[in-house]
TORKOLLO-361154 format. One record per residue (C-alpha): residue in one letter; x, y, z; chain. Coordinates in steps of 0.1 Angstrom, whole numbers. Layout:
> a | X | Y | Z | A
...
This chain:
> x | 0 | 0 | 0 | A
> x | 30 | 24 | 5 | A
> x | 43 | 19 | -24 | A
> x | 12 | 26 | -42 | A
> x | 8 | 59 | -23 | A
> x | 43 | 70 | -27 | A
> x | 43 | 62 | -70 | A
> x | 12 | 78 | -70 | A
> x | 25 | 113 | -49 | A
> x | 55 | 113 | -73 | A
> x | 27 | 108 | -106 | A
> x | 10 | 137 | -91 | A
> x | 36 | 157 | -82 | A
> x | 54 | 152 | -121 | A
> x | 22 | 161 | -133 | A
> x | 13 | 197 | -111 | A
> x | 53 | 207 | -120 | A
> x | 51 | 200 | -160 | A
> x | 14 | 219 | -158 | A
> x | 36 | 257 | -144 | A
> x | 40 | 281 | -172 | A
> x | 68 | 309 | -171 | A
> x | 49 | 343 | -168 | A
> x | 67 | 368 | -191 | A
> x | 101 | 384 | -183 | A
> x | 114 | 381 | -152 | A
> x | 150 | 393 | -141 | A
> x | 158 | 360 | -132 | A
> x | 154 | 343 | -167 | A
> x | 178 | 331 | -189 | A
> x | 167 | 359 | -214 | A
> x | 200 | 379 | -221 | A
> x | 198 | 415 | -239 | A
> x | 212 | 410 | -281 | A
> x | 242 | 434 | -275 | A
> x | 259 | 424 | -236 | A
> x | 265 | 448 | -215 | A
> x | 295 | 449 | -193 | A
> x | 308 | 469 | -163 | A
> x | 343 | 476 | -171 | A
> x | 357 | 492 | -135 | A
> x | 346 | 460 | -117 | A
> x | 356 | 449 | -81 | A
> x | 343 | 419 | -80 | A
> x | 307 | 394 | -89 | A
> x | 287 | 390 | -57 | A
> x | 254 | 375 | -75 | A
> x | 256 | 404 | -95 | A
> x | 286 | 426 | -113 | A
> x | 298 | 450 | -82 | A
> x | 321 | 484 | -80 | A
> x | 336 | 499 | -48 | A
> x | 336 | 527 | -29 | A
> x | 358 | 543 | -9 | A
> x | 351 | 565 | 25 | A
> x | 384 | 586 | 22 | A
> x | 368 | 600 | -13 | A
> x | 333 | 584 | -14 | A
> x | 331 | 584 | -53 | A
> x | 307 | 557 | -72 | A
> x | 319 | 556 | -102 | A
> x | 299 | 528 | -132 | A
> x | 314 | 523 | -163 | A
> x | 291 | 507 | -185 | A
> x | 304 | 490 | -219 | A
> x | 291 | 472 | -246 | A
> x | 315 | 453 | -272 | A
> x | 332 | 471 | -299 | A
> x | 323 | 440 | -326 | A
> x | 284 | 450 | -318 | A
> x | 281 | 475 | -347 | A
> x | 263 | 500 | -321 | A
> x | 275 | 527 | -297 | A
> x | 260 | 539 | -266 | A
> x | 244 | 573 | -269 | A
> x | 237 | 577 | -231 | A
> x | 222 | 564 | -200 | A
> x | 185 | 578 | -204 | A
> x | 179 | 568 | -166 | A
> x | 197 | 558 | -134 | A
> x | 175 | 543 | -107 | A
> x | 188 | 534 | -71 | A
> x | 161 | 506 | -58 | A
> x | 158 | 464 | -55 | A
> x | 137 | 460 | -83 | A
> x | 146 | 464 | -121 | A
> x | 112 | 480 | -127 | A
> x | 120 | 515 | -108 | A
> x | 141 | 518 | -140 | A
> x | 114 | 519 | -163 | A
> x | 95 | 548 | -150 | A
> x | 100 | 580 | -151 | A
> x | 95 | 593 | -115 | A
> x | 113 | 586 | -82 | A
> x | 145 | 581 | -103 | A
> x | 185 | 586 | -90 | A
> x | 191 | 597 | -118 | A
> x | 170 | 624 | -145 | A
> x | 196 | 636 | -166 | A
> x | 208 | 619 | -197 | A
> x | 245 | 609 | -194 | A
> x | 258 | 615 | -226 | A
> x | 283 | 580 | -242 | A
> x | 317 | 578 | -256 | A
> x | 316 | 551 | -280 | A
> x | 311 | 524 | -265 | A
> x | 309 | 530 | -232 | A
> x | 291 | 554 | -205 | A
> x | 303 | 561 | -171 | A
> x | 277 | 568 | -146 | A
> x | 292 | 588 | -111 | A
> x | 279 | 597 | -81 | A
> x | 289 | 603 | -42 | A
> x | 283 | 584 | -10 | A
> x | 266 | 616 | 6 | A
> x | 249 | 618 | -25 | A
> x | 236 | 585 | -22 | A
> x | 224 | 587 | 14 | A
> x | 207 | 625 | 3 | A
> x | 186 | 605 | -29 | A
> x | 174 | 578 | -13 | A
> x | 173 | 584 | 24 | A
> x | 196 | 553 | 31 | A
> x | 229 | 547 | 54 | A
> x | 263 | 541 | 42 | A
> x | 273 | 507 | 60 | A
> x | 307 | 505 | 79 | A
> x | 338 | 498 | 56 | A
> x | 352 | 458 | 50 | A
> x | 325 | 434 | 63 | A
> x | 304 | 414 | 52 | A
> x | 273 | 442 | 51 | A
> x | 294 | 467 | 33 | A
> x | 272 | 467 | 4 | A
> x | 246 | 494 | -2 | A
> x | 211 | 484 | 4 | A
> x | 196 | 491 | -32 | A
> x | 215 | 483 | -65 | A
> x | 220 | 507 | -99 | A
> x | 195 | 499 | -124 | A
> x | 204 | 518 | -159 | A
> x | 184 | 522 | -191 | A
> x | 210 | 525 | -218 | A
> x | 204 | 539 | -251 | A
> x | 224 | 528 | -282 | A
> x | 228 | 552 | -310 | A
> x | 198 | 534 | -335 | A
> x | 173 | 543 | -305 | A
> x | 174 | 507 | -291 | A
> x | 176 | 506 | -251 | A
> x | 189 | 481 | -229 | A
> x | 179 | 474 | -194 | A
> x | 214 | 456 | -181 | A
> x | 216 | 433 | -149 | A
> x | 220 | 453 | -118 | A
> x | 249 | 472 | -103 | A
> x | 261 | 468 | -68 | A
> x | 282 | 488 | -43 | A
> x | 308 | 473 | -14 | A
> x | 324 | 502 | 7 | A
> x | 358 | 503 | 11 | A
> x | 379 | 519 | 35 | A
C-alpha cells in the first residue's frame, strides 16, 4: 500500500510541476539583452557585477560597456535608478538619476557620491570591510544605443571600502 501511495504522490507531483507556465520576463530568466552589456571598473561578482567605494573620497563611479564588434555605440544612459527591483528603471518618477549621461563610443560612465547617495534615497552608508558593506539598493540603468534601441542591463552593486 505504501508503495502505491508513494508512485502515485510522485505521478501527481510530475504532473502539477510540467502543468507551471513561465509568466513573461522576469530578471531572473535566462533571457540575455542582443548586444551584452558589461561593467568595465569592476571589483568583484557577488550575485551580481559589483564596484567599490571608498570613504576617504566616497566616489561611485559605473562604467558601462558594450563590445566594440556589436556595430552599435551607446548614446547615453537615459535613466539611473537606485532601488531592489529592475522595474524602478522603467519609469520616469522617483528616479536617481533624470539627466541623460551622454556615451563615448562604446561605453558610458555613470558617477555619483556616497553623501549623495544617502541624500537620494534616504539610506545609510554601512561600515567599511564586512560582510554588510554593500549598499542596500543596487543601480538599475536604461541604456540607449545610438539606432534608438535601449537596454535594461543586470544590476549594479556597491561594497564600501575603507
Amino acid at each position: 500500500m505504501f508503495k502505491n501511495f508513494s508512485l502515485t504522490a510522485i505521478i501527481a507531483t510530475m504532473i502539477l510541476l510540467a502543468a507551471c507556465k513561465k509568466d513573461g520576463f522576469n530578471p531572473m530568466t535566462d533571457t540575455k539583452p542582443d548586444i551584452p552589456v558589461t561593467v568595465s571598473n569592476l571589483y568583484g561578482t557577488f550575485v551580481a557585477p559589483t564596484v567599490a567605494s571608498n570613504t576617504t573620497d566616497s566616489i561611485i563611479k559605473i562604467t558601462l560597456s558594450i563590445p566594440a564588434t556589436s556595430g552599435r555605440t551607446i548614446k547615453e544612459i537615459t535613466r539611473v535608478a537606485s532601488a531592489t527591483s529592475y522595474k524602478s528603471v522603467q519609469v520616469t518618477t522617483g528616479l536617481y538619476n533624470t539627466a541623460p549621461i551622454p556615451g563615448s563610443g562604446t561605453s558610458v560612465t555613470f558617477t555619483s557620491t556616497l553623501r549623495e547617495y544617502i541624500n537620494k534615497t534616504g539610506k545609510t552608508v554601512p561600515a567599511p570591510n564586512t560582510a554588510s558593506s554593500f549598499l542596500s539598493t543596487y543601480f538599475f540603468f536604461l541604456v540607449t544605443l545610438d539606432d534608438g534601441s535601449t537596454i535594461i542591463p543586470t544590476y549594479v552593486k556597491v561594497y564600501v571600502t575603507k
